[in-house]
C-alpha positions as CSV (number, residue, x, y, z in Angstrom):
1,X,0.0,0.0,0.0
2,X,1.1,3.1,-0.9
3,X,1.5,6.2,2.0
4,X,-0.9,9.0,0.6
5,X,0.9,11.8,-1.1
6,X,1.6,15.0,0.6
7,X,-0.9,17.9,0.4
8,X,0.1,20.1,-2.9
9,X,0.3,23.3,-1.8
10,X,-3.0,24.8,-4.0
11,X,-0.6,27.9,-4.6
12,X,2.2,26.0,-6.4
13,X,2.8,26.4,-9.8
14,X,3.9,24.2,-12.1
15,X,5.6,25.7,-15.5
16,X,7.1,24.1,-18.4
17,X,9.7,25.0,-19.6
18,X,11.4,24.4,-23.2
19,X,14.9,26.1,-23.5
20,X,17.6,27.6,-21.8
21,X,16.2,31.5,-22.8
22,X,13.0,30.6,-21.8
23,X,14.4,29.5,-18.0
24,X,16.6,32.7,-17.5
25,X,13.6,34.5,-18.5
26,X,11.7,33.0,-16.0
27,X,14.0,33.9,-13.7
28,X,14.0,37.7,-14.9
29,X,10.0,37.1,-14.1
30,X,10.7,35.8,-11.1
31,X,13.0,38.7,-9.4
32,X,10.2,40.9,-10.0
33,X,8.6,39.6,-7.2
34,X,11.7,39.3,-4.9
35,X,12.8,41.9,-1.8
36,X,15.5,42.0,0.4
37,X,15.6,38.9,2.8
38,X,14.1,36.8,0.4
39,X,15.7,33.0,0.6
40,X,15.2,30.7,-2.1
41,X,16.1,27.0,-2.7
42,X,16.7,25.4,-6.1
43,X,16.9,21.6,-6.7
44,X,16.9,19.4,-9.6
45,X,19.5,17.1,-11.4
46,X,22.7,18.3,-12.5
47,X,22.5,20.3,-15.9
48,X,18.6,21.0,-14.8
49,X,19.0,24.5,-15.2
50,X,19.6,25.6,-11.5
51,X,22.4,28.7,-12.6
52,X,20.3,29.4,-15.9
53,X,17.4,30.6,-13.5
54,X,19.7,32.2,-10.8
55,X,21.2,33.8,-13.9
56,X,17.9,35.2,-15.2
57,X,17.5,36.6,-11.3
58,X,20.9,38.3,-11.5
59,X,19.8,40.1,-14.9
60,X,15.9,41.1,-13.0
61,X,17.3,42.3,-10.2
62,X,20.0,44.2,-11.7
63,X,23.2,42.9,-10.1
64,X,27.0,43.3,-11.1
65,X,28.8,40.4,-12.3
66,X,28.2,36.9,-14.9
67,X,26.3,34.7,-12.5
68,X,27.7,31.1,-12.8
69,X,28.2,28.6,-11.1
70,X,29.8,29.1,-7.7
71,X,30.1,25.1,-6.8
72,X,34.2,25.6,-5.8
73,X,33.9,28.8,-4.3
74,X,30.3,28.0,-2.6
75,X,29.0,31.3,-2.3
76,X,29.0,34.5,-4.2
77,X,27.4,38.0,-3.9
78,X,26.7,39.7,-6.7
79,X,25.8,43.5,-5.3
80,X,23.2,45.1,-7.1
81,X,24.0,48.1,-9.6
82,X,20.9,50.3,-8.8
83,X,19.2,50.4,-5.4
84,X,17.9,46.8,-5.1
85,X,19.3,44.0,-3.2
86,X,22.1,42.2,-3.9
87,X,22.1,38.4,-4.7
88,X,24.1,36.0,-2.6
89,X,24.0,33.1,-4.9
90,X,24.9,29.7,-3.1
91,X,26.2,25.8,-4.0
92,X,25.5,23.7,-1.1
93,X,26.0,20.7,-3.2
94,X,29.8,20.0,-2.0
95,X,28.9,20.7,1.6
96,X,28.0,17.4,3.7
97,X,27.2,18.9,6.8
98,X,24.0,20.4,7.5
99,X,23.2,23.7,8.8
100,X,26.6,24.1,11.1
101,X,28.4,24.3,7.3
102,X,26.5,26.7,6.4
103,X,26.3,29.0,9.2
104,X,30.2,29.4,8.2
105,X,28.7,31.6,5.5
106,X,26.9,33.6,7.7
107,X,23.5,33.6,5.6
108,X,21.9,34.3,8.2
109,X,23.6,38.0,8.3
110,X,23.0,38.4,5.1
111,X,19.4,37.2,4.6
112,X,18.1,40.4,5.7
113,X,19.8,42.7,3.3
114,X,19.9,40.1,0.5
115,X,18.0,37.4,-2.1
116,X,19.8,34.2,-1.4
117,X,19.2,31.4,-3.7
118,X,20.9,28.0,-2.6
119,X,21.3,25.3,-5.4
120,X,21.3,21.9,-3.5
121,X,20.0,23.3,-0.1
122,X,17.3,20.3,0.8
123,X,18.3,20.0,5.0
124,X,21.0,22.5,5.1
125,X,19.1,26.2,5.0
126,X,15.9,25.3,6.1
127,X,16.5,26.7,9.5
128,X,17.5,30.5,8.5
129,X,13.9,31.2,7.9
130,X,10.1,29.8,7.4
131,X,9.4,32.1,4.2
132,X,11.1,30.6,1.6
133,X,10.3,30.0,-2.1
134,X,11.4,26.2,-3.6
135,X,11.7,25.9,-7.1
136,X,12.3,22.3,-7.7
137,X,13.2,21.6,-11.6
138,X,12.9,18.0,-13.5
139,X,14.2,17.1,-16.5
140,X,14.7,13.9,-18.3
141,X,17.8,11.8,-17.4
142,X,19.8,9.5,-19.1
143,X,21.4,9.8,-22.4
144,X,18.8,12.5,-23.7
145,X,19.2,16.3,-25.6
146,X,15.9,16.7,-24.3
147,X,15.8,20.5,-23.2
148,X,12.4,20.7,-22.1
149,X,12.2,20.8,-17.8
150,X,8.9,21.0,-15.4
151,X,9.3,23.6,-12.9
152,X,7.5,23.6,-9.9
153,X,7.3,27.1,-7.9
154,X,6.2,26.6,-4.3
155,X,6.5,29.7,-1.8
156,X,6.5,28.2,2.0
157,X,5.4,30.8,4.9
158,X,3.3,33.9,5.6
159,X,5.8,36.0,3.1
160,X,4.8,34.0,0.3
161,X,1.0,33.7,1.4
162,X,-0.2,36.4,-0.4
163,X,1.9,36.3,-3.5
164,X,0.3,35.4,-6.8
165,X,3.0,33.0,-8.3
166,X,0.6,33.2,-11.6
167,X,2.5,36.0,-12.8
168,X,5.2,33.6,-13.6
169,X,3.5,31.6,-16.0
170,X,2.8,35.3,-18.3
């Protein structure tokens, strides 16, 4: 017997998406409705398109510096040209431990003044804060040149409450 799936949050949204433009632009869609203090977490397979979104954020909210990939340096910040926040973009996927890594980052000083996103950050940031928005992207796996991904866009907490994820989908 199978255990009964979890509740799906009625505000998630579920996107498809077909190319590597069309998930940057998402993310330029997305920062649009990001402030300062915002945290949110990206997962999906390797080559699911994790940095393509977080590099559509970097060009919405206007920050200084190519967004790629920070899996050897774990975390950059990208400070914003104008007078938005700047981006502290994060790869957790090298770090074992859980939250005690990551407190040697000091997110938690930064969340307030800053959008973090965290690529790989399932049990290691969920304690810096209750409002947080998931974005979990699957693609197919194997040997495949399949670009097309499913993108689910789930805010957790009173922040994201009151948000109309919709807007994504325009």
């Amino acid at each position: 017997m199978e255990a009964p799936a979890a509740p799906r949050n009625p505000a998630d949204l579920e996107l498809t998406v077909t190319s590597p433009e069309q998930m940057r632009e998402l993310g330029r869609r997305l920062a649009k409705l990001l402030r300062a203090g915002d945290l949110l977490m990206l997962s999906g397979e390797l080559g699911a398109g994790k940095t393509t979104l977080t590099r559509g954020l970097g060009e919405g909210l206007g920050v200084r510096g190519a967004v790629t990939s920070p899996t050897f340096v774990i975390a950059r910040v990208h400070p914003s040209l104008g007078d938005g926040p700047p981006l502290v973009h994060v790869d957790a996927y090298r770090l074992s431990g859980g939250l005690d890594e990551m407190e040697d980052l000091d997110l938690d000083v930064s969340l307030p003044e800053s959008v973090i996103v965290v690529e790989w950050g399932e049990g290691k940031v969920e304690e810096l804060t209750e409002d947080r928005l998931q974005v979990v992207i699957h693609r197919a796996v194997g040997d495949t040149t399949d670009e097309v991904r499913h993108v689910t866009v789930s805010g957790l907490g009173e922040r994201w409450a009151t948000v109309d994820l919709s807007v994504l989908s325009a």
